[in-house]
C-alpha positions in Angstrom: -11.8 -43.9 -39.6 -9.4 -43.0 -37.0 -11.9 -40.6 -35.4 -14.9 -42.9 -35.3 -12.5 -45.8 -33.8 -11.8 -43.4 -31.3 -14.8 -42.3 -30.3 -16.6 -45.5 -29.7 -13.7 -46.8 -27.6 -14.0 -43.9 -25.5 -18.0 -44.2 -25.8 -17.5 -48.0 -24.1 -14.3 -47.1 -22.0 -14.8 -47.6 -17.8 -12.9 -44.2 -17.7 -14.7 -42.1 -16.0 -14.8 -38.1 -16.1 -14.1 -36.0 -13.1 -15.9 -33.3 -14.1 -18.8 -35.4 -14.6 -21.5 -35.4 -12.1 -22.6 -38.8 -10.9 -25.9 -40.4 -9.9 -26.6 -42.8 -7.4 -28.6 -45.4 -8.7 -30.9 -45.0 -5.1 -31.1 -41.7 -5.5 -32.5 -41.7 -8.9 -34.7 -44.9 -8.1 -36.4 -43.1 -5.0 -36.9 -39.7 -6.6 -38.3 -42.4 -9.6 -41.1 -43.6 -6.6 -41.6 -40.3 -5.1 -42.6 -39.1 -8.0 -45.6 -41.7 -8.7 -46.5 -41.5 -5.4 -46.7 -37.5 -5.7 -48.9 -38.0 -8.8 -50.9 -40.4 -7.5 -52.0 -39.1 -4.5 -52.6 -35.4 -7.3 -54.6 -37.7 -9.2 -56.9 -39.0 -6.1 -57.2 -35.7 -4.7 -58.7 -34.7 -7.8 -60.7 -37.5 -8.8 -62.4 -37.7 -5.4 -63.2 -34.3 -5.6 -64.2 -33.4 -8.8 -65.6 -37.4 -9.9 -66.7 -39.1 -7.3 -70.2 -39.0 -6.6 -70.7 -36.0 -9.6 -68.3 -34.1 -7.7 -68.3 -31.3 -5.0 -69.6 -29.1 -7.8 -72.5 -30.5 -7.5 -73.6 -30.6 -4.3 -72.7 -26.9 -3.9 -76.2 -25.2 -5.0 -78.6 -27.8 -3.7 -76.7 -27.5 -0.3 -77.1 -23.5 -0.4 -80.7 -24.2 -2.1 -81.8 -26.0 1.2 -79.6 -23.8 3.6 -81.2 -20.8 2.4 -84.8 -21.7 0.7 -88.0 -23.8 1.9 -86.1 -26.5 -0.1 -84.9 -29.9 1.6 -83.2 -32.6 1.2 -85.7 -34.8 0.3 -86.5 -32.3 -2.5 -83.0 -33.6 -4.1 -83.5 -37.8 -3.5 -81.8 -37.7 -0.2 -84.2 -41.0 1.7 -81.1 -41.7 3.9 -77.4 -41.6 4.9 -76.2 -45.3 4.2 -79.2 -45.6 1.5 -80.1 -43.3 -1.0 -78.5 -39.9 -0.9 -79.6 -38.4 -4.2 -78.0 -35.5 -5.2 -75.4 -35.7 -1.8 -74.3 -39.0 -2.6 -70.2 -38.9 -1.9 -70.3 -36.3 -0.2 -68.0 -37.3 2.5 -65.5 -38.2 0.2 -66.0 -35.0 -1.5 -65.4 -33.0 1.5 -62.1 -35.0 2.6 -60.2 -34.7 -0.4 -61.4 -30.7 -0.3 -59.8 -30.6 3.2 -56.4 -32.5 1.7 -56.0 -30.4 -0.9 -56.7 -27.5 0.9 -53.3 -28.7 3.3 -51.4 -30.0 0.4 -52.0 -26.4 -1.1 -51.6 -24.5 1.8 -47.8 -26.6 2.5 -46.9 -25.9 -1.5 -47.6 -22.4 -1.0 -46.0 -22.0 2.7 -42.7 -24.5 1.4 -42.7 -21.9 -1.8 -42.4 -18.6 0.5 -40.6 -20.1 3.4 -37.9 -22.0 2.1 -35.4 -19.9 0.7 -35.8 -17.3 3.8 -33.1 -17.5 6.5 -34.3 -17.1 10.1 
């Protein structure tokens, strides 16, 4: 009985341990934010360029189809740019986030060898 007295008085005690590590409530709160933020902007780089508009898988073999064949772009519903776009409809978006990720990748991969190198 002793024991378990003990224990929760030093469970709810306001000594603290000075081997214990301690946390700033900020610190935690902001590294909390950053990462949402970091999966959020992961989540719209993805969806904008895999989703949106059937995705830049999509427009990849009508777009070599008309570079490289008789084909056009009428041949795939394209009428107009603000219109109807057919098979290219989103591509803008579509190229945008493959630029973005294409730096966010390119800054993981140069943070990843870089960092721990001294110069």
């Amino acid at each position: 009985m002793k024991k378990i007295s003990d224990f929760i008085l030093d469970f709810f005690s306001d000594k603290e341990d000075p081997e214990e590590i301690g946390y700033d409530p900020v610190h935690v709160g902001a590294m909390i934010i950053l990462v949402l933020l970091g999966l959020s902007l992961t989540f719209w780089l993805l969806w904008a360029l895999l989703v949106f508009g059937g995705g830049i898988q999509a427009k990849i073999l009508p777009l070599i189809q008309v570079l490289f064949t008789s084909k056009t772009v009428g041949d795939f519903g394209y009428v107009g740019y603000p219109y109807e776009m057919g098979v290219f409809e989103g591509w803008v978006t579509n190229i945008i986030a493959l630029v973005f990720s294409i730096l966010v990748i390119t800054g993981i991969w140069y943070i990843f060898t870089y960092s721990g190198k001294k110069q």
